[in-house]
C-alpha positions in Angstrom: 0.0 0.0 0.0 1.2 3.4 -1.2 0.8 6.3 0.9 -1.5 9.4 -1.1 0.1 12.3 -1.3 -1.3 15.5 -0.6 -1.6 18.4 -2.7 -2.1 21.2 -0.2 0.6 20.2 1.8 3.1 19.2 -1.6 2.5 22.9 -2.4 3.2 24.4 0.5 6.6 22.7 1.1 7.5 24.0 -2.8 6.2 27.2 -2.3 8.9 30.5 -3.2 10.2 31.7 0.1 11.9 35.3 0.1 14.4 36.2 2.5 13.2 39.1 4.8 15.7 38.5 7.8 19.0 37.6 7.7 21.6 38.0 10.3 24.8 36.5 11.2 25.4 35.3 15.3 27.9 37.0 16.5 31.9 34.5 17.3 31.0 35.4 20.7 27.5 34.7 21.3 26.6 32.1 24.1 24.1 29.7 23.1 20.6 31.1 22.9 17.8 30.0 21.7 16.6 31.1 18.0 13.4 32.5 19.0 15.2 35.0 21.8 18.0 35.7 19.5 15.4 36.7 16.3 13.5 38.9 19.2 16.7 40.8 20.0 17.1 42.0 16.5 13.9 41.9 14.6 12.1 45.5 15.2 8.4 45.9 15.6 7.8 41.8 16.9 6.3 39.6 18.9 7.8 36.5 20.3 4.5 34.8 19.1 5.4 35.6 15.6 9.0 34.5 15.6 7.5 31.1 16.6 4.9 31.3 14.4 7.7 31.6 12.1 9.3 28.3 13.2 6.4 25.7 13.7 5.7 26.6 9.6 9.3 25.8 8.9 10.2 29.5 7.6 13.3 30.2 10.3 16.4 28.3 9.1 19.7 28.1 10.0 22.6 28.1 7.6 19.6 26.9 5.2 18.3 23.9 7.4 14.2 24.9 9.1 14.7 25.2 12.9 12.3 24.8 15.6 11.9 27.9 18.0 13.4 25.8 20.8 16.7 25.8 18.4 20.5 26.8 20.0 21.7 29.5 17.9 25.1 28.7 17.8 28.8 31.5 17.0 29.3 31.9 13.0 25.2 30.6 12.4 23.8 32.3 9.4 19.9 32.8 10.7 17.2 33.7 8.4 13.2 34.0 8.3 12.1 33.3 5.1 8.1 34.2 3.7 6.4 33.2 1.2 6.1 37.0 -0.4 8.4 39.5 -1.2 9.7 42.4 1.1 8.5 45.5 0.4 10.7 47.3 2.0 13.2 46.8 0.2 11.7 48.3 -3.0 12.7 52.3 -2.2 10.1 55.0 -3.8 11.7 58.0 -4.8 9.4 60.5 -3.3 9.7 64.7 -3.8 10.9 65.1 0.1 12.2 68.5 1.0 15.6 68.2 2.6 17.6 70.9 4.6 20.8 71.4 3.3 23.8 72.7 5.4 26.7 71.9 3.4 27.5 69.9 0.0 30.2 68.8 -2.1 31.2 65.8 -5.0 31.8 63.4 -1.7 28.6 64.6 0.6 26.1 66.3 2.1 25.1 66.7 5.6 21.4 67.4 6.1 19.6 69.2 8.9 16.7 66.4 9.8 13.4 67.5 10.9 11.0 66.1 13.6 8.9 63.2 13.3 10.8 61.9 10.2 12.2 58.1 10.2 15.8 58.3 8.4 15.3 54.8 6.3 12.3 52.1 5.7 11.3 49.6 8.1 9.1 47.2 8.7 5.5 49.4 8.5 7.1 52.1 7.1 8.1 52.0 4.0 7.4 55.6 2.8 8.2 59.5 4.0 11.6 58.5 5.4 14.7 60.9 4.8 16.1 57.9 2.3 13.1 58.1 0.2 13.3 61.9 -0.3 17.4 61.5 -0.6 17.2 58.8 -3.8 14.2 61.1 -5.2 17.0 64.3 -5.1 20.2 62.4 -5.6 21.1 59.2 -7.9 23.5 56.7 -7.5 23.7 56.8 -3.5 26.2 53.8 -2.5 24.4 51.4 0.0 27.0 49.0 2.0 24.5 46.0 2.1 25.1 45.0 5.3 21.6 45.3 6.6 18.3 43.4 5.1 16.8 47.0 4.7 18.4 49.4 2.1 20.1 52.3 3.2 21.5 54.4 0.5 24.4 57.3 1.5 23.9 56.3 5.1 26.5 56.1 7.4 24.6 56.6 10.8 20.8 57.4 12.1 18.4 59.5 14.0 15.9 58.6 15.6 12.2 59.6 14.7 11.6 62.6 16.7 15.5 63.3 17.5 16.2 66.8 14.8 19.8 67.7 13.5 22.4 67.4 11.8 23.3 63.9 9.6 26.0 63.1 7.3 25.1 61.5 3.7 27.3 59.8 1.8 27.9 60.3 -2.3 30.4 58.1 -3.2 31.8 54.5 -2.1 35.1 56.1 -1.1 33.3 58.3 1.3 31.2 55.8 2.5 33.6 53.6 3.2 36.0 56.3 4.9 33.3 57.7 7.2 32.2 54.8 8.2 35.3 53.8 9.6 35.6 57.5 11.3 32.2 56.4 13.0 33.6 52.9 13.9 36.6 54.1 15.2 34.6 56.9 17.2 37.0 59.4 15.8 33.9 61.9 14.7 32.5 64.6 16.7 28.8 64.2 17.5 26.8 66.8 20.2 23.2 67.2 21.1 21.4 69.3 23.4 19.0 68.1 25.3 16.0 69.3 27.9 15.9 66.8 30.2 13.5 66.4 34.0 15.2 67.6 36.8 18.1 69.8 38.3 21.3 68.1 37.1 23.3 69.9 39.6 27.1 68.6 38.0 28.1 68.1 34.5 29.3 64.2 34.4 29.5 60.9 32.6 27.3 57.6 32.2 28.4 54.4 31.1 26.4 51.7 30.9 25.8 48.5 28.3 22.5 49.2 26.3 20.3 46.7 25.1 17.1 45.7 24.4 14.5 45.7 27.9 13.4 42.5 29.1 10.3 43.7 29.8 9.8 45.7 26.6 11.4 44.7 23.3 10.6 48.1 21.4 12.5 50.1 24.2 16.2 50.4 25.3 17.5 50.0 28.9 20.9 50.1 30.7 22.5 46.9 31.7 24.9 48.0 34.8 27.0 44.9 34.8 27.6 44.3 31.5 25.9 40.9 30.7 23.6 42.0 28.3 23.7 44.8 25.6 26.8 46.7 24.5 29.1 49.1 25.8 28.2 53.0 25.8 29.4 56.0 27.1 28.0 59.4 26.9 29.1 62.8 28.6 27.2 65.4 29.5 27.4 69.1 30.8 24.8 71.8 32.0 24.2 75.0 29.5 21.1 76.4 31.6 19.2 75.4 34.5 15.4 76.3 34.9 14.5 74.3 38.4 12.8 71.7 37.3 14.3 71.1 33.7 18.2 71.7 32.7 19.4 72.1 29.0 22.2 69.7 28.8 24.6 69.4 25.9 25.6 65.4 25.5 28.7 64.6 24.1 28.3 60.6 22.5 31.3 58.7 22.8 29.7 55.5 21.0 26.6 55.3 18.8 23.9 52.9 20.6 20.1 53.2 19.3 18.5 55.7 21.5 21.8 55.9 24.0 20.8 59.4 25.1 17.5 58.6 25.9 18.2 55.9 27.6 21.3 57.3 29.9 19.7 60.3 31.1 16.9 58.3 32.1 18.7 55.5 34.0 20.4 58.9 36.0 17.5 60.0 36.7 16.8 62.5 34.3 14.5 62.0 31.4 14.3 63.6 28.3 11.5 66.3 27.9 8.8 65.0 26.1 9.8 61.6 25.4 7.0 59.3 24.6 9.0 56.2 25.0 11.3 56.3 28.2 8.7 58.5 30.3 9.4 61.8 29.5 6.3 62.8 28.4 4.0 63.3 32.0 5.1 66.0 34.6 7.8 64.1 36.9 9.3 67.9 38.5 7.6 71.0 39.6 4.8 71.7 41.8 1.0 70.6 41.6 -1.0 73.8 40.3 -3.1 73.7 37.4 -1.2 76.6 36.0 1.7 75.1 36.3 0.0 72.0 34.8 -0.9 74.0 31.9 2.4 75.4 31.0 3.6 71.8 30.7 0.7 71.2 28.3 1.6 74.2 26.2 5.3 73.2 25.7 4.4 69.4 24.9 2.3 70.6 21.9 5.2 72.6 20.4 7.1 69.2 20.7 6.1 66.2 18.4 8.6 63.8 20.6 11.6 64.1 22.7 13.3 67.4 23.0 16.7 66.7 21.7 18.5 68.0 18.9 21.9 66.8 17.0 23.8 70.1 17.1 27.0 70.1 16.3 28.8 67.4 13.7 32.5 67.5 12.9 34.7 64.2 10.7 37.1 64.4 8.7 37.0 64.7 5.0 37.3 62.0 3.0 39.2 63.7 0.1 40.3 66.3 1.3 43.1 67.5 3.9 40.3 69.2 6.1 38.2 68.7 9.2 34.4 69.6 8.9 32.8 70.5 11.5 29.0 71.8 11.5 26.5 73.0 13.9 22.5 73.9 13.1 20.3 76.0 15.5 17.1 74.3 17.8 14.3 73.5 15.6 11.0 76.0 16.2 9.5 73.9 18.6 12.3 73.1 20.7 13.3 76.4 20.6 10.0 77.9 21.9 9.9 75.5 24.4 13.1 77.2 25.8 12.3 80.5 25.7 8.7 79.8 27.9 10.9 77.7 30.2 13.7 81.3 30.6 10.5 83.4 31.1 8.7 80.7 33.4 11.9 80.7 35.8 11.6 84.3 36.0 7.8 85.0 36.1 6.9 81.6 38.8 
């Protein structure tokens, strides 16, 4: 007796998968299962979907279909494979204005605006920086190291997070700033209005990784077992009693490091929707009071923080650039209530 095949299940298995994840563990990692390890990197997911993933055989590693229970192992190549194509990965030109502080044949750096996404994502695929960048510009390189594509890019912003941003032009300058960035030779400071009175300028260093408790936010990992290194500095420009404008100096690039620094010290960023920053946590109870936070929240689309000041070094020529921008409207009215508020209150 011959066992009947079945059609549904004979299609299925032949189906077209398309890669939409790929990443490579790291010569170092300690054994971890493939479910956690796809969690740590995949933005915008739920464990239930990574093993979703696995029980329909579209997680493999180094091409074999893995269970979610699976030991990712140092050197595995791990990949979630659908059966339809990314979309994010096709990149519409789209007629984006972009703020232009300085240009030449090797770059541009741009002055980003609030609630603007640098590159696609998963969900957002359109109305990024990138989009309006390969609309104005042709030919961007793209190092294609990373599943989405990222022409001219050799670092990020976050959403909400204005300033200055340095676009590549050519391979050679990619390649060269890159490194710059790598070697945290470049010059990067923000300013930022955070919750409290920070009474010393000082340092934080902490691992950052992923929360525990929340995959879509960052925390601070004080002994080093999880996340990676970090280090920012920071000094007070102005104190207003129950907010201080702080300039932070990065000394590595982790996503949403500021953010999450000033808030493990205590001090959260104005404003910030994410890490907390966006309910009163200083200043007295009085519904005028209550109402002046209001007013400054709705000249602020997200957290107030702004990339002010930029400085690398040329990639062709003998030359160090170095590049600031002035606070954005919204940030900048917020400080000007906040200098009349410590004087009228």
């Amino acid at each position: 007796m011959t066992e009947e095949k079945n059609p549904e299940l004979e299609e299925t298995n032949t189906k077209e998968l398309f890669e939409h994840f790929r990443f490579v563990a790291d010569p170092k990692l300690k054994l971890l299962r493939v479910d956690k390890f796809l969690l740590d990197r995949m933005p915008n997911t739920t464990r239930n979907r990574i093993q979703r993933a696995c029980k329909e055989g579209n997680v493999f590693s180094n091409e074999i279909p893995v269970k979610s229970n699976y030991k990712v192992k140092p050197g595995d190549i791990i990949t979630m494979e659908l059966p339809f194509p990314i979309r994010e990965n096709k990149l519409i030109p789209e007629d984006i204005p972009i703020d232009i502080v300085y240009e030449d044949d090797d770059l541009l750096v741009v002055n980003k605006v609030p609630n603007m996404l640098v590159h696609p994502g998963l969900g957002n695929y359109t109305g990024t920086l990138v989009n309006g960048l390969i609309y104005h510009f042709e030919n961007l390189p793209d190092k294609g190291d990373n599943l989405y594509s990222r022409p001219g890019l050799v670092h990020r912003l976050d959403k909400h997070t204005t300033g200055l941003l340095v676009v590549a032009k050519t391979e050679h300058a990619l390649t060269h700033l890159a490194k710059q960035f790598f070697d945290r030779t470049t010059e990067r400071r923000y300013q930022a209005l955070v919750w409290g009175d920070v009474q010393e300028d000082g340092t934080v260093t902490g691992h950052i990784g992923r929360s525990i408790k929340n995959r879509k936010v960052f925390t601070v990992f004080p002994e080093g077992d999880n996340g990676k290194h970090a280090v920012t500095h920071y000094k007070v420009l102005k104190r207003y009693g129950y907010v201080t404008l702080v300039e932070c100096k990065l000394e590595t690039g982790r996503t949403h490091q500021i953010r999450v620094h000033m808030k493990y010290i205590g001090h959260p960023l104005f404003h910030d929707l994410e890490y907390g920053g966006d309910s009163i946590l200083k200043g007295t109870t009085s519904s005028k009071y209550k109402k002046f936070i209001e007013n400054c929240f709705k000249l602020l689309q997200g957290q107030a923080l702004h990339a002010k000041t930029l400085g690398f070094n040329h990639p062709s020529k003998d030359e160090y650039i170095r590049l600031s921008s002035e606070l954005p409207e919204g940030f900048a009215k917020v400080i000007e209530k906040w200098e009349k508020y410590t004087y009228v209150d």
